[in-house]
C-alpha positions as a Markdown table, in Angstrom:
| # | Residue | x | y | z |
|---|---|---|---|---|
| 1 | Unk | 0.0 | 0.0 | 0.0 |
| 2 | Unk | 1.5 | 3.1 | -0.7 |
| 3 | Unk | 1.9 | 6.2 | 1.1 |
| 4 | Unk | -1.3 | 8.1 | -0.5 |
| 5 | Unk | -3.6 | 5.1 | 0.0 |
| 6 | Unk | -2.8 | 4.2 | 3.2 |
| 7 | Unk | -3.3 | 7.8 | 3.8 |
| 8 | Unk | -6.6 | 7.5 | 2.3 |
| 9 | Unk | -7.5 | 4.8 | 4.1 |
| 10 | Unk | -7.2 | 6.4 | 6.8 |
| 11 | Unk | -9.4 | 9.1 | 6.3 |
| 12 | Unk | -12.2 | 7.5 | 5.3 |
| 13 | Unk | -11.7 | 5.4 | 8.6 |
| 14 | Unk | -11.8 | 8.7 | 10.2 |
| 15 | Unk | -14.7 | 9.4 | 8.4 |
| 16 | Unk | -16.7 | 6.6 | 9.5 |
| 17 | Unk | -15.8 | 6.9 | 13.4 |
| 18 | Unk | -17.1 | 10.3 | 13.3 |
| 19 | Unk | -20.1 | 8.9 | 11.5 |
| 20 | Unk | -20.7 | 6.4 | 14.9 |
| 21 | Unk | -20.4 | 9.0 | 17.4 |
| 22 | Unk | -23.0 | 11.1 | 15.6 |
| 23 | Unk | -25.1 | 7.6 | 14.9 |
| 24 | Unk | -24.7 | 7.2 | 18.9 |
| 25 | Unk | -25.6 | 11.0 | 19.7 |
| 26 | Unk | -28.7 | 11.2 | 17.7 |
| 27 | Unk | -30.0 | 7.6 | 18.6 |
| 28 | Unk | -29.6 | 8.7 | 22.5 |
| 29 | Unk | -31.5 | 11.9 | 21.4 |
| 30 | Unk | -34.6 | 9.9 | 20.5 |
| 31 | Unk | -34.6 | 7.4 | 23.1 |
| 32 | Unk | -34.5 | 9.9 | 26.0 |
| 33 | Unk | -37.9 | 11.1 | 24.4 |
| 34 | Unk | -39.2 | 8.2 | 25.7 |
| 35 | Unk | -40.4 | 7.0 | 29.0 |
| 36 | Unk | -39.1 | 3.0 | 28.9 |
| 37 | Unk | -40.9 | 0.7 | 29.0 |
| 38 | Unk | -43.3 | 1.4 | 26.5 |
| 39 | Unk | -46.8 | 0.1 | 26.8 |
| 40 | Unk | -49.4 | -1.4 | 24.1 |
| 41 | Unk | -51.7 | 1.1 | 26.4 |
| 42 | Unk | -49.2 | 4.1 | 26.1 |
| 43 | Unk | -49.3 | 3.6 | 22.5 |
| 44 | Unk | -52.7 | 2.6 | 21.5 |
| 45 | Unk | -54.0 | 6.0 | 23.6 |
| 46 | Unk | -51.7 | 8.4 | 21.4 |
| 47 | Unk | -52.1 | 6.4 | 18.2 |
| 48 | Unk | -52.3 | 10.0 | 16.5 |
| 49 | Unk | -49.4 | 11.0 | 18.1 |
| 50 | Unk | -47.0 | 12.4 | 15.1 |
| 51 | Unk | -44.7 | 13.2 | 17.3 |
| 52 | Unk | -44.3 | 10.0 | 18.9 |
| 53 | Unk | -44.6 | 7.7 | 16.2 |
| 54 | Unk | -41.8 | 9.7 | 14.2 |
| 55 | Unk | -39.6 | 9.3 | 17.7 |
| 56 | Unk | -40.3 | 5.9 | 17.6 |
| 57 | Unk | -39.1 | 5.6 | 13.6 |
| 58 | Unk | -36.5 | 7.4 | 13.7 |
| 59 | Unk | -35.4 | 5.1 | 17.2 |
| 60 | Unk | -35.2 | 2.7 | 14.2 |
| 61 | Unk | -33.4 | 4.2 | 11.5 |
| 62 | Unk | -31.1 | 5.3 | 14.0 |
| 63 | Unk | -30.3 | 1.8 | 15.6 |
| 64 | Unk | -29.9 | 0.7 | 12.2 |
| 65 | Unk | -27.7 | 3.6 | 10.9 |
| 66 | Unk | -25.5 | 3.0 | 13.8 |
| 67 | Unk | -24.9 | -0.6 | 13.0 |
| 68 | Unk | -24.2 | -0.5 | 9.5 |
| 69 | Unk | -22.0 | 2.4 | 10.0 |
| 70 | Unk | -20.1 | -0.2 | 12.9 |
| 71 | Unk | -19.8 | -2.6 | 10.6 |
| 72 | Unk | -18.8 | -0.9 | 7.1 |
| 73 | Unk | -16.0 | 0.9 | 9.8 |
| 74 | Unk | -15.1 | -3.0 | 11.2 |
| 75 | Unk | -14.6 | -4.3 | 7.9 |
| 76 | Unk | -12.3 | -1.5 | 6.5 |
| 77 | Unk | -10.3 | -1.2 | 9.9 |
| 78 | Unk | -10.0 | -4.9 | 9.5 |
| 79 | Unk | -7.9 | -4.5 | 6.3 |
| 80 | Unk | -5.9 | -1.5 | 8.1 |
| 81 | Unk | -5.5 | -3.9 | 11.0 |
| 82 | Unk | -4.0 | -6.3 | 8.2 |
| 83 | Unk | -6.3 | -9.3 | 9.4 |
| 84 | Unk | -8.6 | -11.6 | 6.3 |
| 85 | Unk | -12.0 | -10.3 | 5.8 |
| 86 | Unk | -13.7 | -12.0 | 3.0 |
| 87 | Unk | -16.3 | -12.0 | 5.2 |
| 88 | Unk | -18.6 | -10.2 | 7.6 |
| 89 | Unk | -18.7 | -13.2 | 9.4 |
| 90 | Unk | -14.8 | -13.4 | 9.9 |
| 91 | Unk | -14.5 | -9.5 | 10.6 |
| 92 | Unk | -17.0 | -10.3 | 13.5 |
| 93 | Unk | -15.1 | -13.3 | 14.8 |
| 94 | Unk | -11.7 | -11.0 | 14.8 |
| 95 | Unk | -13.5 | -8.2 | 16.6 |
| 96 | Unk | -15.2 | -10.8 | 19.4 |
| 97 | Unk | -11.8 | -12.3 | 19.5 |
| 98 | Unk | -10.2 | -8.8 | 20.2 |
| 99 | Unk | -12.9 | -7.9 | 22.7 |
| 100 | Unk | -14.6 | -4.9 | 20.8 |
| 101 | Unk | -17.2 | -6.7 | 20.4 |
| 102 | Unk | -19.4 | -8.7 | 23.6 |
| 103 | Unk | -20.2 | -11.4 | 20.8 |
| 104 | Unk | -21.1 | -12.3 | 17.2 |
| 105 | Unk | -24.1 | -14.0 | 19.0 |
| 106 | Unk | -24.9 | -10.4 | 20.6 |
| 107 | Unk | -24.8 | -8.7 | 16.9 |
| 108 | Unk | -27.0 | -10.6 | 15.7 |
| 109 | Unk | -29.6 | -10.5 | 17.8 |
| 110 | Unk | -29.3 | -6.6 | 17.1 |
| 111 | Unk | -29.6 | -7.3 | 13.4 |
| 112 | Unk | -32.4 | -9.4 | 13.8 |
| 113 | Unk | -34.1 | -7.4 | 16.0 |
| 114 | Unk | -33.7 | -4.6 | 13.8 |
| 115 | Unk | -34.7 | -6.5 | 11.0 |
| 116 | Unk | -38.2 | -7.2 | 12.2 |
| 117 | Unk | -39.4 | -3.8 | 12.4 |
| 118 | Unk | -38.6 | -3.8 | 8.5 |
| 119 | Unk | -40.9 | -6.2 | 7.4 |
| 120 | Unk | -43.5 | -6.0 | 10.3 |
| 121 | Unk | -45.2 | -3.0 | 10.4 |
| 122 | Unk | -48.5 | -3.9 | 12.1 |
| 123 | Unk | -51.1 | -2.4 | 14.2 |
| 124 | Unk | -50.7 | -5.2 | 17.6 |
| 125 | Unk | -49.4 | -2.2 | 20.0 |
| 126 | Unk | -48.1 | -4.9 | 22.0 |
| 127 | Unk | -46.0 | -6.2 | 19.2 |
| 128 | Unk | -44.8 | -2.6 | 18.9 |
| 129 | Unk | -44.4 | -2.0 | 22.3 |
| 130 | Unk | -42.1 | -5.3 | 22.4 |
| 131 | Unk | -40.0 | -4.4 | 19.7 |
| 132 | Unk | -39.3 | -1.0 | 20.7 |
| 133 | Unk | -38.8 | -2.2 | 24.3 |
| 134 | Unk | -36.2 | -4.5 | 22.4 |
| 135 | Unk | -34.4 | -2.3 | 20.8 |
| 136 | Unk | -34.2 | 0.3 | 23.2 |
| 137 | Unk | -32.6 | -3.1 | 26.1 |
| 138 | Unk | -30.2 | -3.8 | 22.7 |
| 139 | Unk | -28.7 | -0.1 | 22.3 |
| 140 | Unk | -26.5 | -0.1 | 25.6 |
| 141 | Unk | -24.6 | -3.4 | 23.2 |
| 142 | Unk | -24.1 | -1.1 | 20.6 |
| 143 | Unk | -22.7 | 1.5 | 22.4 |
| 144 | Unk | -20.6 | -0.5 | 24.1 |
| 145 | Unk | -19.4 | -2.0 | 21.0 |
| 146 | Unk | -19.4 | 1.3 | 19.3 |
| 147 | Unk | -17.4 | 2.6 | 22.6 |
| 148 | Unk | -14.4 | 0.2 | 22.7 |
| 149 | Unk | -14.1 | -0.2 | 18.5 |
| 150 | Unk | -13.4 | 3.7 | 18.8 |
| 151 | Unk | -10.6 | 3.0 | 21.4 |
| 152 | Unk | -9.3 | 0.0 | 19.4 |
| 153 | Unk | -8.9 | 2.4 | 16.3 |
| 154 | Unk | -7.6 | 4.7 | 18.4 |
| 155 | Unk | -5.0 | 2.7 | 20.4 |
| 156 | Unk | -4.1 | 0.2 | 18.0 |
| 157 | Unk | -4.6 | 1.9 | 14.0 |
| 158 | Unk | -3.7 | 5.4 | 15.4 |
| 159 | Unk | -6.9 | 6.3 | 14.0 |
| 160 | Unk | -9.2 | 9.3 | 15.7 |
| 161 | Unk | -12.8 | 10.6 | 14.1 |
| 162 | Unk | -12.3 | 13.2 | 11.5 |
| 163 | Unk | -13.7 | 15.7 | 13.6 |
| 164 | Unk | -14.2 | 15.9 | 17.6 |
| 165 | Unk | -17.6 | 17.8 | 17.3 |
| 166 | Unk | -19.3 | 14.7 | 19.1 |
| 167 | Unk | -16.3 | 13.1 | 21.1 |
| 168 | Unk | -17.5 | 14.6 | 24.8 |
| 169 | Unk | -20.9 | 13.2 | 24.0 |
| 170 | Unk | -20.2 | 10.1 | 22.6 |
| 171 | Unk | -17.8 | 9.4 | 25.5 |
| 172 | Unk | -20.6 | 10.6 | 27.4 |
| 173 | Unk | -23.1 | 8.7 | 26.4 |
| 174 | Unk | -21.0 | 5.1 | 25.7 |
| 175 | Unk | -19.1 | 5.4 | 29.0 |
| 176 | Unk | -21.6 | 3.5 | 30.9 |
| 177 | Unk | -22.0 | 0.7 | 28.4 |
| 178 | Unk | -18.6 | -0.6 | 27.7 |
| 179 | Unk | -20.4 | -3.8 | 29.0 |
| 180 | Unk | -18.6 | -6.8 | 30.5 |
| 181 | Unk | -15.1 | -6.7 | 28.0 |
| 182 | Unk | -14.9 | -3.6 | 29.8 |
| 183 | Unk | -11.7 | -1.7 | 27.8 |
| 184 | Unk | -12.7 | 1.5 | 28.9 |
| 185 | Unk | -10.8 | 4.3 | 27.3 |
């Protein structure tokens, strides 16, 4: 790899760690909006609610945002990090292996929980209530991975966010949930 790439590489590593602490800052914005747990009650009484159903969306897109933007970031740090990749599946297994991640079992059950709110969008306001109540007991996982994959690139790649507009609160906010690999910063 020479010189420019590498230094290209780079940037658009930094690029996508900034990316996660503004996925984390905005997806804590919209879950404080909410009192947890959410009810099928709560939900079925302000069924007209705008506001809270656009909360609750973007709660969605947010989690989701967050974890793609982990992942495209895991898989090119991975080739910085000069470990195989060919696939996800691999990049995960380094990353549990390296303790930035609690566990490949742990990401997937974010995927798949995020996943059902894709193709399920009924009217059961328990069903809603459950998955929201999921997601929102699955985000302190992804900001615990988010947390310590920002110290590994930072420790081990010498690699910061482009920008430090969102470091205090993405510290902040992820402090809390560096979970049970711990690596705190």
């Amino acid at each position: 790899m020479s010189n420019d790439t590498l230094h290209a590489e780079r940037m658009h590593l930094a690029g996508l760690l900034e990316a996660i602490q503004r996925c984390v800052y905005f997806l804590n914005a919209s879950d404080e909006k909410h009192a947890w747990p959410l009810t099928a009650a709560a939900l079925e009484q302000n069924k007209k609610s705008i506001d809270l159903f656009e909360s609750l969306a973007a709660i969605n897109e947010r989690f989701a945002k967050l974890q793609d933007t982990l992942g495209a970031a895991m898989r090119h740090s991975v080739l910085l990090s000069g470990e195989t990749g060919e696939t996800f599946l691999k990049v995960l297994a380094f990353y549990e292996k390296t303790g930035v991640i609690d566990s490949i079992a742990s990401w997937q059950l974010c995927r798949a929980t995020r996943n059902l709110a894709a193709h399920d969008y009924g009217t059961d306001y328990a069903e809603v209530a459950e998955h929201f109540n999921a997601l929102h007991s699955l985000i302190p996982i992804l900001y615990g991975d988010a947390h310590r994959f920002v110290a590994y690139c930072r420790d081990t790649l010498e690699a910061s966010p482009l920008r430090t507009d969102f470091d205090s609160e993405f510290s902040a906010i992820t402090r809390d949930s560096i979970g049970q690999n711990g690596c705190p910063t």
